[in-house]
N, C-alpha and C positions, 0 to 999 in steps of 0.2 A: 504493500500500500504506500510505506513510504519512495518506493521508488515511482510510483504512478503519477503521487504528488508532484515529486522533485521534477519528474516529465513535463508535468502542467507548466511549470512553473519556468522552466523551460522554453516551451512552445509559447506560452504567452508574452517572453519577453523578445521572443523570435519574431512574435507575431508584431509588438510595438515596435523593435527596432526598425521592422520592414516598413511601417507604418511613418514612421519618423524619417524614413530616407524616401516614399514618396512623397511625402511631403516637404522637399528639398527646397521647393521653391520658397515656402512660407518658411525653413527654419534659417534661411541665407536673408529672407528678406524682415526676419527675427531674427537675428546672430545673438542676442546682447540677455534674450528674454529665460529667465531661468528661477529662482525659488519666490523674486518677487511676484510671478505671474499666477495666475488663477491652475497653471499646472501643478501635479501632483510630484511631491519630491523624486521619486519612481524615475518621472517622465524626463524629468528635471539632471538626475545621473544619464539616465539613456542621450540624452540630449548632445549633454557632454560627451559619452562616449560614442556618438554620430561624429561630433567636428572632432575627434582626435583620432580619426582612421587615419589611413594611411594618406589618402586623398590629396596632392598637392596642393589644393585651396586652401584644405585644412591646415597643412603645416604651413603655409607661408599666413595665414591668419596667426596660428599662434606666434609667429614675427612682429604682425606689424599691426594686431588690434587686439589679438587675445591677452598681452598683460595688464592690460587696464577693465576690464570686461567688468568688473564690480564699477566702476566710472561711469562707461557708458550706458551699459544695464538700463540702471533705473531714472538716468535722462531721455534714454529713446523712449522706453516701455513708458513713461509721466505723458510725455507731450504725443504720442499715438494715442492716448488715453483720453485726453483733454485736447481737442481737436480748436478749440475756442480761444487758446493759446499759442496755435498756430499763425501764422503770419500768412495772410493772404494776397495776393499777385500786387493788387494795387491798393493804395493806403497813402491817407494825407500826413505828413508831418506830425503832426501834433497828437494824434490817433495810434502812428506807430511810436513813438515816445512813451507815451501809456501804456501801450501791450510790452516793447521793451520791460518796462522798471516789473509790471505784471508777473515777469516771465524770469526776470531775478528774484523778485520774492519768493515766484511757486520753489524756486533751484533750492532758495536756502529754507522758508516754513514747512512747505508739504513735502517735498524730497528728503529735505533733512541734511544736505549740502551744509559744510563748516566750512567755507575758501578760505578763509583768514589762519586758519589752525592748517590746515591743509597747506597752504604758502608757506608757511614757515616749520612746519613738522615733515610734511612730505610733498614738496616741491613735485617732484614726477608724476603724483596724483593730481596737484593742482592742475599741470600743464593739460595732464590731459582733460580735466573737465571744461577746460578752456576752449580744446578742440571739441571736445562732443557740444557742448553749446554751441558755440560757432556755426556746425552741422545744422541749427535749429534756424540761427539769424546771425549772422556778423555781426549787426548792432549789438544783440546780447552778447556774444564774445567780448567785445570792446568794450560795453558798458561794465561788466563784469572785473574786465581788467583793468579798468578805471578806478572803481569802488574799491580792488582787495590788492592787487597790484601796484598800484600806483598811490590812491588815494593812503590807503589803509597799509601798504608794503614802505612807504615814507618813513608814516610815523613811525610803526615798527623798527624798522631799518638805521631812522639817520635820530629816534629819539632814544630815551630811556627808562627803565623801569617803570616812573614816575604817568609817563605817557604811556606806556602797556596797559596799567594798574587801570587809568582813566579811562581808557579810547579802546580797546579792545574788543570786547563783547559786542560795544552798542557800534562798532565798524563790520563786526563780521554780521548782527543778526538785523542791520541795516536800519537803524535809530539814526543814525549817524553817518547819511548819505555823504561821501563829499568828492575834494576835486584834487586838482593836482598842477599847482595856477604856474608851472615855469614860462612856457614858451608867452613873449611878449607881439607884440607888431613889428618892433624891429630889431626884434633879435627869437633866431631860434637855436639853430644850431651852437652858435656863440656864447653860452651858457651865459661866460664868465664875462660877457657886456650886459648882460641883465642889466636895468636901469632904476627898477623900484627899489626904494630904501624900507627899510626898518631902524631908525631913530632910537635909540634908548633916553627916555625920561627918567635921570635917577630923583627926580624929585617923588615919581607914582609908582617907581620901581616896574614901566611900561616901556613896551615897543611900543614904538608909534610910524602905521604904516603909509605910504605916500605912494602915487603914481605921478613922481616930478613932470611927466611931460606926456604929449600922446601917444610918443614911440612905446611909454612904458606900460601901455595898457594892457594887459594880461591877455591874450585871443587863443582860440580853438577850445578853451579850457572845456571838457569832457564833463557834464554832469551839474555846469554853472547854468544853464540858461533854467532849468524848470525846476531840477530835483534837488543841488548839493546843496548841505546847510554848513559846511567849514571847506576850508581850504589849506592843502597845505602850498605855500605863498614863498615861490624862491624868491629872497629881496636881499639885499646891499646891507649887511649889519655898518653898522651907523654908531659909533662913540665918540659922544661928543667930550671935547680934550680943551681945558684954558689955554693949555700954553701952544698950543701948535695946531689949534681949532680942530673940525671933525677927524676920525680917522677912521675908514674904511677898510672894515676886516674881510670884504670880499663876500660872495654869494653865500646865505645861509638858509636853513630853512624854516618856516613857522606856522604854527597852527590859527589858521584867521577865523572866528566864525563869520559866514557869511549872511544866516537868513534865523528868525526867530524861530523858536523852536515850538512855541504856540502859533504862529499867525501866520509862519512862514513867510513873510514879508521881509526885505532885504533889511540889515541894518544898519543904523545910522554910519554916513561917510560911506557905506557900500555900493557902490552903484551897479547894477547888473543888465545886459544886454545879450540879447538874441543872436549869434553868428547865422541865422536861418539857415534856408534851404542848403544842403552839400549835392557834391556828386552823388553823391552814396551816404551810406552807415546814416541816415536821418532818423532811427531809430533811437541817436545817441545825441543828446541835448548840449548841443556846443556853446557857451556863453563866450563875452569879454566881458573882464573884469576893472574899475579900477577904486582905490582908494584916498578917501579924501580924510588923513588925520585919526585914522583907527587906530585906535587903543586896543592896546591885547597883555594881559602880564607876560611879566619874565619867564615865567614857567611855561607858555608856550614857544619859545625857541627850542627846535629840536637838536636839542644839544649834545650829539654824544661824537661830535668830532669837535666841536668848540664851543663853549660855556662863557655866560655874563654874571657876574656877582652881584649882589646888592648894589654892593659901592664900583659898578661899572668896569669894573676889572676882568678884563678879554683875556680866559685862556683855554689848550687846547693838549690835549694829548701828542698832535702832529706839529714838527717845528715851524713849516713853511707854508703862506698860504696854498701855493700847487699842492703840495701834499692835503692837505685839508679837500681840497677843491676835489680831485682825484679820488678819494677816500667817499668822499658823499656819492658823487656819479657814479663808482665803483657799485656802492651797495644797489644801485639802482639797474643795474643789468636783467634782474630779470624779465623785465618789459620787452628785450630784445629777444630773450630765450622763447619767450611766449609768442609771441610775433612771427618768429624763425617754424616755430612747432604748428602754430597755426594756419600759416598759408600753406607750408603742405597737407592740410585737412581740405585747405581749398581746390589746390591742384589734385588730388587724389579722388574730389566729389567732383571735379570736369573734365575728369580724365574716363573717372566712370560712366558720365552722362554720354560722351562725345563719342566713346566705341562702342559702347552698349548699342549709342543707334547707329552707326557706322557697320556694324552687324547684322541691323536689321533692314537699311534702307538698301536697295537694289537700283542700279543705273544701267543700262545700256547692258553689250553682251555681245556673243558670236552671234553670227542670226541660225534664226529657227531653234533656239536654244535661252533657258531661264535667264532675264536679267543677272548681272554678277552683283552681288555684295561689293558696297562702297571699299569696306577695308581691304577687300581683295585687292583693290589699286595700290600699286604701288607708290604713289601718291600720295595717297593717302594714308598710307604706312608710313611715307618718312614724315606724315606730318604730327602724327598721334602717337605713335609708339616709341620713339624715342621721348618723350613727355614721359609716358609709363611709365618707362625704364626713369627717368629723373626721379619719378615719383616714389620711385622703392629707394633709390639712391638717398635721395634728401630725409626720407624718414629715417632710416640709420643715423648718418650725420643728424640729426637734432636731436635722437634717441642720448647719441652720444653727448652730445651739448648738453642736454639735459643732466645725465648724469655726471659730465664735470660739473654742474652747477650745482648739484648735490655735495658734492665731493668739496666744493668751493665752502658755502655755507657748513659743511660737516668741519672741516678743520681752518679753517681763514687761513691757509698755508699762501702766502704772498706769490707763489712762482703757479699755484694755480687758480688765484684771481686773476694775474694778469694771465694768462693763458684762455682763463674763461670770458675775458674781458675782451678780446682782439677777436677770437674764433665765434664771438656771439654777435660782434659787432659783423665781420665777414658772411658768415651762414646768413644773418636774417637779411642782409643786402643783398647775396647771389641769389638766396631763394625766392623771397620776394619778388625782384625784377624779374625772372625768369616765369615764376608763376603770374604773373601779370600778363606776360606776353604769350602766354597759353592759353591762356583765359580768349583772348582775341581771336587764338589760330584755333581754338575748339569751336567755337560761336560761327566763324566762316567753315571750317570743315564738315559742319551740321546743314549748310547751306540758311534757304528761307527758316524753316523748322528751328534753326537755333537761334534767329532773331524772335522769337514770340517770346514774350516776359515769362510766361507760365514754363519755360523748361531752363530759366534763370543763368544762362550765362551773361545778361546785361547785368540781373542785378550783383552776382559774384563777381562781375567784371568793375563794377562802378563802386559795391564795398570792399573790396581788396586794395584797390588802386591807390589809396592813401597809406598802403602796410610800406609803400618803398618812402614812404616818409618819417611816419611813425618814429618815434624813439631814436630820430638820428635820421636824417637824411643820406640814403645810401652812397651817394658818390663821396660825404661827406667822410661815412661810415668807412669806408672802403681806403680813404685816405689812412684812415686810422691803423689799418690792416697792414696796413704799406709802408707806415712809420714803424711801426714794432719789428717788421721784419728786416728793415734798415737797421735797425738798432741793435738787434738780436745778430746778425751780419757783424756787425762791429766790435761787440764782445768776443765772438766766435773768435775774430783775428787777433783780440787783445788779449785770449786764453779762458775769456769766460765761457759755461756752459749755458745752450739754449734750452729753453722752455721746453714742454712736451710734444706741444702741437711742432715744433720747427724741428722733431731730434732727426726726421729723416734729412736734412743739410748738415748735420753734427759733424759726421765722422766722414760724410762722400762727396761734401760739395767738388774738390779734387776731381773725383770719379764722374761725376754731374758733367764737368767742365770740361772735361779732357777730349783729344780725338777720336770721333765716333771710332769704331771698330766699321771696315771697310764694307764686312760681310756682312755683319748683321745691319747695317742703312740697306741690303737688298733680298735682306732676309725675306720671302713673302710666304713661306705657308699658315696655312690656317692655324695651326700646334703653335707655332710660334707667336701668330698676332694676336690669339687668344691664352696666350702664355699671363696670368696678373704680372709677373716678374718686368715684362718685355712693357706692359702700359703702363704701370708706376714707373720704372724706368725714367719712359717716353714724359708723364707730368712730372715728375720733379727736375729732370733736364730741364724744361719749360722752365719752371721757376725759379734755377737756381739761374740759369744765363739770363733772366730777367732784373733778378736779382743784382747780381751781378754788372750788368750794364745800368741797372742806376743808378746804384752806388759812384761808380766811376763819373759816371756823366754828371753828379751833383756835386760831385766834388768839385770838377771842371769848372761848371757852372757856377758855383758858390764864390770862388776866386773873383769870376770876372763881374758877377749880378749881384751878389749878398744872396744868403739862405733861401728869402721868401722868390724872389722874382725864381731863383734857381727852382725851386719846389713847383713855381709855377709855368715853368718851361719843361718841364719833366710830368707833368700830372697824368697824361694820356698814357705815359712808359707806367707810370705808378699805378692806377685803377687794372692797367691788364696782368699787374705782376701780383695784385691783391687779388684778383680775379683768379688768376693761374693759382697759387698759392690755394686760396679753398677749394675749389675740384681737386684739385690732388688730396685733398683730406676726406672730402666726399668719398674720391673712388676707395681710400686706404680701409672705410670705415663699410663702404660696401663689401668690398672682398673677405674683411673679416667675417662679414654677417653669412658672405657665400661660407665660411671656413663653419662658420656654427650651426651652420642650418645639420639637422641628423636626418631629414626626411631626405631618400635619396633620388625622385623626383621632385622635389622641391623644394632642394639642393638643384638639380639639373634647372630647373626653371628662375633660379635666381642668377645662376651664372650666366643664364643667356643674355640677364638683362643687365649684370654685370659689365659682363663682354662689349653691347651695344652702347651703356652708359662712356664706358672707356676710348670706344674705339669714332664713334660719333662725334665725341669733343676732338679726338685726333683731328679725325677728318674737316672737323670745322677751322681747325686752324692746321692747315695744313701747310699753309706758307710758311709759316714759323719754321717749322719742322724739315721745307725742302730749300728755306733761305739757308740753314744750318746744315745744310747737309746732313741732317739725321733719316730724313728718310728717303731714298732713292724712288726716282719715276717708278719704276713698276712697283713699290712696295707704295707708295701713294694712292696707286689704280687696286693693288689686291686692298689693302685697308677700304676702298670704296666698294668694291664689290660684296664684302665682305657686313658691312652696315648694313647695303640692302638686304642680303642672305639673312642674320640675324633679324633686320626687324621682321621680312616673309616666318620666321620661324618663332618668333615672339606669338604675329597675329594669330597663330593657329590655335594658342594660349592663353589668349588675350583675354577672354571669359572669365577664365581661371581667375587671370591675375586682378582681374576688376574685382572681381568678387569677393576674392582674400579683402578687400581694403573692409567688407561687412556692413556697408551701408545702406542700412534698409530702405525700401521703397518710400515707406513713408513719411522719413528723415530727407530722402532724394528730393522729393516731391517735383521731378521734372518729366512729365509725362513720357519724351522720349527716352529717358536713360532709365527706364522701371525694366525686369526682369521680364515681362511676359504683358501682352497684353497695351502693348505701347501707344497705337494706332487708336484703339479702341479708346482708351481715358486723353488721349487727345483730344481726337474726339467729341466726349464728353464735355471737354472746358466749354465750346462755343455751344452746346446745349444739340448736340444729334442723340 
């Protein structure tokens, strides 16, 4: 008897699992749904043990969605559930602003979301609830990162206990909406020209806040125009001195209130304004700010890089103001980490919308024979699937960013701040821009179909487009990249040791620089150009001879122009060598992920995208490569033929690989890029 049971019990779970794999479509376009759902715990292990077959979808999901799966969980399953919190095609300003702040409350009351403990306990959780929101609305991404990020990651970040003690709670459970007031009218990037002051009054033991002029008006500020009620207010700490009048200890930061916390009415000396309409992200309430004579105590300067006494007395842990200055925007990195993680959430949902129907749509054909599928063009392949392949690429690289920035706040060890500081600044500038112009080449690749709003590459196109500004303007950004590596260059030859991210120049730059080897520039079989060894190689040459020659040339130039003019005779050399310098970190962090993967189809299918990610940037700077005689004409032509070979061998996968990313249909919400059924909920929109 008991073996009859044991049978039963057997067959019925033979019978659910079979049951669970037809219904493949609903559990891909569920990935996330598990003991919070109305399923029985039973269904809930079988579930699991469906996505961890063998199945290459399945293992490259557990890559690049399955370790956060408690994150995105019970954000998908909330708002599939709540359909009335969804964001609908078209929406006035003011209307999507409301459903915004709506759709932050539901994240942290009804879900039960802590971002503020999350930020600073488990950073890698944060990031990703950042991306699954995002997935919902950009605006709430950003709004989001406003509030715990920026607004709420300040205090934390640049205050002290005293400021935890107060502002904590009523930051994360959202009492205590606010902003993040740096960027002025006529200074953004330029931190350190900010122009508002902060005055100390030792008679009322007050900051007293001013907006000297119109340049200094506070703009874009995130959460000022409707919802924030404090600010935190980068301004000019201001000590007034008898014998040698003001003295200007440089940009600091302070906690301003802005709006009554009964009436909500601005207060006094506050003046607050509307930025209206944007391109995009209008779900996110832009104000300018400025103040006329605000009073605020001592105790809100956020003091944990430099402190005011009673009796006006300015001191600081750090000797020099750079150091001070550096130290504060230091702690402020991870807006960029967030940024860098987030637009590939966005290239990864138009990557999936764009072949999903590129799969489905049919064009032309042999005659007397079925139209061919779009993606079959070749064409069309090199316009989409090299995207993919970025899109696995970059998720590694910010996997790993993330976890230096873990790694960064875990120990405050100074050689990987600065490391996480250049590499964050780099990623969220290559990534960004690149995902921006994807966004465009998906939206044309869809043809008409992907201009209707309802399958959203206008509006991922129009809220993304500010992420290459966000947190640093990337050409800016990029400069930045490009000084560390100059600098890191110059130790190297004065006997110092470089940082993490630079140790592949450590011990080879020699080897980097020297004469190619005759054979291998005509080296062309496949074994070899898909050798990792042969394309990291091929990018650190890149950037070590970029390197290289700017160093020299600034030199040159420095003599006859002074630093700056040189720096700015040099800038177009310097963006391509900051540029060159993160794909080679890209592909370094790809290949590992090919080394980790244990699925050994999904392992094969990571390296193909490996292989293409590598060999397509070859290809795209190929001049470099045959100015240098590094790669000979026919090895030029095999590495071309070879990208289309690969992407032809990607498309046949391409399913697959979309799918791994586990973006449910109704997180998609882009009627061409849903699983099944595509034509039909089109369709639908205009009312057939």
């Amino acid at each position: 008897m008991a073996a009859s049971i044991s049978d039963m019990e057997k067959l019925q779970k033979r019978m659910l699992v079979l049951s669970l794999h037809l219904r493949s479509s609903e559990l891909q376009a569920e990935p996330f749904l598990g003991t919070n759902t109305c399923m029985s715990s039973a269904e809930s292990e079988l579930v699991d043990e469906v996505l961890s077959t063998n199945e290459p979808g399945n293992a490259l999901y557990k890559m690049v969605a399955g370790k956060h799966r408690s994150v995105y969980e019970p954000i998908f399953y909330f708002f599939r559930h709540h359909p009335e919190l969804v964001n609908p095609v078209e929406m006035l300003k003011d209307d999507h602003r409301e459903l915004t702040m709506r759709q932050l409350k539901a994240i942290v009351h009804d879900i039960g979301f802590k971002p503020l403990t999350l930020l600073t306990e488990d950073p890698a959780k944060y990031f990703a609830l950042t991306e699954a929101v995002g997935h919902i609305d950009l605006s709430l991404g950003i709004k989001l990162g406003v509030q715990y990020s920026l607004w709420g990651g300040s205090v934390i970040n640049l205050g002290t206990q005293k400021h935890r003690d107060k502002y904590f709670d009523k930051i994360q459970n959202l009492e205590y909406p606010g902003c993040f007031a740096m960027t002025e009218l006529h200074h953004g990037s330029n931190v350190q020209g900010l122009q508002t002051t902060a005055t100390f009054d030792r008679d009322t033991d007050e900051f007293v806040i001013n907006t000297p002029n119109e340049g200094a008006t506070k703009w874009w500020i995130g959460n000022a125009a409707v919802h924030g009620k404090f600010a935190t207010v980068f301004a000019r700490l201001i000590l007034p001195s008898s014998s040698s009048g003001n003295a200007d200890m440089g940009v600091h930061a302070f906690i301003v209130p802005l709006r009554s916390m009964q009436t909500h009415a601005p207060l006094p000396g506050v003046e607050i304004r509307d930025c209206g309409y944007k391109v995009g992200l209008n779900g996110v309430d832009n104000g300018a700010l400025r103040f006329h004579n605000v009073r605020i105590p001592r105790d809100n300067l956020l003091n944990k890089f430099g402190d005011v006494s009673r009796e006006g007395v300015y001191s600081s842990p750090l000797p020099t103001p750079n150091k001070r200055f550096a130290a504060t925007l230091g702690e402020l990195v991870g807006g960029r980490v967030g940024l860098a993680a987030g637009s590939v959430g966005v290239l990864k949902a138009a990557a999936t919308i764009a072949i999903r129907y590129s799969l489905l749509r049919q064009q032309f054909g042999p005659p007397n024979k079925p139209e061919t599928v779009i993606l079959d063009y070749q064409s069309q392949q090199g316009r989409l699937i090299p995207m993919l392949a970025s899109s696995y690429a970059f998720h590694f690289a910010t996997e790993y960013l993330v976890d230096r920035y873990v790694e960064m706040k875990r120990t405050r060890d100074d050689e990987v701040i600065a490391d996480v500081h250049a590499l964050s600044a780099g990623l969220k500038s290559y990534v960004t821009a690149y995902t921006a112009k994807s966004l465009s080449i998906c939206r044309e690749a869809c043809g008409g179909h992907g201009y209707a709003a309802v399958n959203r590459f206008g509006s991922l196109r129009n809220d993304h487009d500010i992420f290459q500004t966000f947190e640093g303007d990337n050409t800016v950004l990029l400069q930045q990249v490009a000084a560390d590596l100059l600098k890191q260059f110059k130790k190297k030859f004065e006997g110092g040791a470089l940082t993490v991210t630079w140790k592949y120049l450590r011990d080879s730059m020699g080897t980097y620089l020297s004469q190619t080897n005759p054979v291998v520039t005509h080296r062309d079989g496949e074994g070899h150009l898909r050798d990792p060894n042969f394309q990291l190689d091929a990018f650190r040459y890149r950037t070590a001879r970029l390197l290289q020659t700017a160093a020299l040339r600034l030199r040159k130039l420095t003599k006859q122009h002074g630093s700056f003019e040189a720096w700015n005779y040099c800038l177009n050399h310097l963006l391509t060598l900051a540029e060159s310098h993160i794909e080679t970190v890209i592909l370094e962090k790809f290949i590992e992920a090919v080394h980790r993967c244990e699925d050994k189809t999904g392992k094969s299918h990571l390296k193909l995208l490996c292989d293409l990610y590598a060999l397509d940037r070859i290809w795209n700077d190929i001049g470099t490569y045959r100015n240098q005689d590094y790669v000979a004409p026919n090895k030029a032509k095999a590495i071309h033929r070879l990208v289309e070979q690969l992407c032809h061998e990607v498309r046949l996968v391409a399913t697959e690989l979309v799918d791994a990313f586990k973006i449910p249909d109704y997180i998609l919400r882009a009627p061409i890029g849903l699983k099944s059924k595509q034509y039909s909920e089109y369709s639908q929109i205009i009312g057939f």
